[in-house]
N, C-alpha and C positions, 0 to 999 in steps of 0.2 A: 082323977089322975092329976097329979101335982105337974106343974108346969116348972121346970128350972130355966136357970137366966141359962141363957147363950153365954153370956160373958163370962161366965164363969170358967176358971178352965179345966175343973174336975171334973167338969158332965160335956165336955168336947170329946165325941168320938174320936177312940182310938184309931190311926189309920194302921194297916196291915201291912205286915213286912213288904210281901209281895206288891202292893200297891205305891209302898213309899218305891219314890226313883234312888238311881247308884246316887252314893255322894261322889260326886266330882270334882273332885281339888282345884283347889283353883289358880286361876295362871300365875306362874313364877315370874313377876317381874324386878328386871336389873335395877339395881338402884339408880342410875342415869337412866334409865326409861320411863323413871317413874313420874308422873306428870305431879308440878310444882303446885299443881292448887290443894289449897288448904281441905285438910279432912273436916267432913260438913258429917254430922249426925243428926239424924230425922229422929223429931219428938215419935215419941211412943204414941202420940196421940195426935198425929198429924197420918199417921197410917192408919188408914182403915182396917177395923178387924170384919175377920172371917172367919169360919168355922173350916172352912176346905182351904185355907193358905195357911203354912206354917213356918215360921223363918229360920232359914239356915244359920246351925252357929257354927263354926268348924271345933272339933272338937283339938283343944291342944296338947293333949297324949298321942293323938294320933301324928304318927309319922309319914313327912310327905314318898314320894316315892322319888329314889335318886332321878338325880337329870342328867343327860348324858353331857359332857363338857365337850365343848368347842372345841374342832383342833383349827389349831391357826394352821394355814395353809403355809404349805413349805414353799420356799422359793425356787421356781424353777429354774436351771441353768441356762444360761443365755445361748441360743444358737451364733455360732461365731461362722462367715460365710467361709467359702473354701478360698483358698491361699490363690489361686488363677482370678479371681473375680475382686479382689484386693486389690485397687488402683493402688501407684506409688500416688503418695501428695506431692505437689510439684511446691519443688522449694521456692520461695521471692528469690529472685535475680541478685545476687548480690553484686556490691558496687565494685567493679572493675576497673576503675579510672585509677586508683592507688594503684596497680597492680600493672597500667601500660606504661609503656618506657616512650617520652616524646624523644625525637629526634633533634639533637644539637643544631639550630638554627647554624647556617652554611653562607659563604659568598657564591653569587651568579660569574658560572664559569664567562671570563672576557669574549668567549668564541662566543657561548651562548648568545649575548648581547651581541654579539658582533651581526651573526646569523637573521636575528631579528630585526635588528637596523637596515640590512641587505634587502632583507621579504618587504618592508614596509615602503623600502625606496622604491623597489622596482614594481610593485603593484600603485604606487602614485604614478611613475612614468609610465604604465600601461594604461592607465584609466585616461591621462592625461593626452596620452598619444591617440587613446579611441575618441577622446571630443574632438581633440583636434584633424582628426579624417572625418569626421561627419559634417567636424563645417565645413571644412572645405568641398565633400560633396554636395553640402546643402548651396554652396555658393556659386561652386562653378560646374554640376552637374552634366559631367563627363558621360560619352556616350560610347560605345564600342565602334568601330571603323569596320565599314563594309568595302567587298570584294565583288567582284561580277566581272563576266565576259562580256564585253560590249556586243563584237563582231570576233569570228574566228575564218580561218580560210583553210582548204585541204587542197595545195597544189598539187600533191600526188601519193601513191599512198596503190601499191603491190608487192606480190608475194614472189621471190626468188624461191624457186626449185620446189614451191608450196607448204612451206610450213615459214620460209626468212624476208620477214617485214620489211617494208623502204617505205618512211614517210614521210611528208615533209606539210608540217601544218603550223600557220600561223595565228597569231591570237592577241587583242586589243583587250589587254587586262585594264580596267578604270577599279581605284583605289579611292572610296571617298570616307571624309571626314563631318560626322554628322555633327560635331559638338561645335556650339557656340560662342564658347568663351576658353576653347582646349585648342591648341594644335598640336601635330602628330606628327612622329618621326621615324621612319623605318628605316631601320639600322642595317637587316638581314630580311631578305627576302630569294625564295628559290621557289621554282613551280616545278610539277610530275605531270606528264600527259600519261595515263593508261588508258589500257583494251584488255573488257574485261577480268576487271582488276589487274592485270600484269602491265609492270611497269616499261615503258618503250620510247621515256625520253625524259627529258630535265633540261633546266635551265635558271641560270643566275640570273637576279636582277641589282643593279647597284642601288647604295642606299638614295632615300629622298626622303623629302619633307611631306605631309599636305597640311595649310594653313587652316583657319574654321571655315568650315561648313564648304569645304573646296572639295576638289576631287581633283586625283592625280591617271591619266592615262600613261602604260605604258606598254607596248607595240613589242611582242616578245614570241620569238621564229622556234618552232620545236622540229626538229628534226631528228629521226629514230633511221640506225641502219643495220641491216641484215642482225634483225633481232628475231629469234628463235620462237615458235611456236608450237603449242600444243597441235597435234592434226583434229581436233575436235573446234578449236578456237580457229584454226586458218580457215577451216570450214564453214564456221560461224560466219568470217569477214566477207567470205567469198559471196553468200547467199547476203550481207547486207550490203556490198557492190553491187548486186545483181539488183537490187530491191532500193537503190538509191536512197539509203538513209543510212546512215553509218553512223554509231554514238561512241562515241569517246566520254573519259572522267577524267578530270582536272582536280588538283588536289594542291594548295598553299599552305605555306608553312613563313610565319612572318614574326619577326622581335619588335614590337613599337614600344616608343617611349613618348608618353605624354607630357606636354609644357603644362604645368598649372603659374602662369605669369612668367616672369624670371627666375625665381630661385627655388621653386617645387617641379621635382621629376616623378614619373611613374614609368616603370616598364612590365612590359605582362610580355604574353605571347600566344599570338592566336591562328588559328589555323581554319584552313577554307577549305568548301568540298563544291565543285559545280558538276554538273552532269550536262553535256552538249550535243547537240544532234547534227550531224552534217550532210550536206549532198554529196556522188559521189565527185572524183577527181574527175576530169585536170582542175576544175573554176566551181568545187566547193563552197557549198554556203551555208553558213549557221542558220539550220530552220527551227533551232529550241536549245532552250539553256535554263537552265535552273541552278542557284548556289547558296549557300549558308555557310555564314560565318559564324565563329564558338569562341570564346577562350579556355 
């Protein structure tokens, strides 16, 4: 049995249809896909032969099989959002200044200025007037004048037909002046004796002076006649005759005017309230007194 070359290709088995695989075309590629490197061809004899590998040639009668063409993708229409959700854009501010009208520069009505001149005068004479009362209180620190009963006396003092008063009470008013470098002048002075609260007598005093730091007495008669009474008040009186304490209210009413030197006055007006206790009549005697002075 003759031995044949392998290499030979007349005595290489035939393969079988069934055994040969499909030819499968080979991939379609785009001319810009195609990759830039140069076509390299393998020697014939740098490939190993074999009897079981056989190499593909395409055959160029045969036709490939259509390819289906790309469709370029349509453009889809823009969703536009709905007409409420549609902010307006806010316009820049446009320049307004061309467009105001200034006002015609004017003269300052004379009153105006007048008016102003006036406010500015009389707020310097008020500020000027306030230092000048503070020094002078800083300098000669003026004191209020006090009132008090010294001594008072009830010579008598019953009731007509039981409700009609007859009194007759005396009383040693002392007026003093506490200030040191002030003296004081009472212009007007008038005194009220009441019983419980109802008034039942009065009396003027003439004007006087008191110097610093003096006291002025003055010896002033209250006499009340056939003055009318409550029957609740005559009854009152009776039980404090009977019980030998009997209180009367004293009530002043004074104009003074303060010397600050020779040529500084002040007048105010102030007023007194004592409350006094007495024994009964004929030879009454002030057993309590209490008074405050106010302006």
């Amino acid at each position: 049995m003759s031995q044949y070359d392998d290499n030979n290709p007349h005595f290489r088995p035939r393969i079988q249809p069934q055994d040969q695989p499909p030819a499968v075309p080979p991939p379609r590629i785009h001319p810009r896909q195609r990759p830039q490197t140069p076509f390299r061809q393998d020697h014939p004899a740098d490939v190993p032969s074999s009897p079981m590998l056989q190499t593909y040639q395409p055959d160029p009668t045969q036709s490939l099989p259509p390819q289906p063409r790309r469709q370029t993708p349509h453009p889809q229409p823009e969703l536009m959002p709905p007409q409420s959700a549609i902010q307006p854009q806010r316009q820049p501010p446009q320049n307004t200044e061309q467009n105001l009208m200034y006002p015609s520069p004017s003269k300052t009505n004379p009153i105006t200025w007048f008016g102003a001149v006036f406010c500015f005068i009389l707020w310097v004479v008020i500020i000027l007037g306030g230092l000048l009362v503070l020094i002078i209180y800083l300098i000669y620190r003026p004191r209020i004048p006090h009132f008090h009963i010294t001594s008072a006396t009830l010579n008598s003092a019953y009731l007509d037909t039981g409700y009609l008063l007859n009194a007759d009470l005396t009383l040693l008013a002392n007026f003093t002046n506490p200030s040191s470098r002030v003296s004081v002048d009472f212009n007007y002075v008038i005194l009220q004796l009441s019983y419980e609260n109802r008034l039942i007598a009065d009396q003027y005093i003439e004007p006087f002076s008191v110097m610093r730091t003096e006291s002025q007495l003055a010896n002033v008669e209250m006499v009340s006649s056939q003055v009318r009474l409550p029957m609740r008040v005559s009854q009152q009186l009776m039980k404090q005759m009977e019980s030998n304490r009997i209180a009367f209210q004293v009530d002043g009413l004074f104009h003074a005017r303060s010397k600050f030197g020779s040529v500084l006055r002040y007048s105010y007006w102030l007023y007194a309230h004592c409350s006094i206790v007495l024994t009964g009549p004929p030879s009454g005697i002030m057993v309590a007194s209490k008074c405050r002075t106010k302006r």
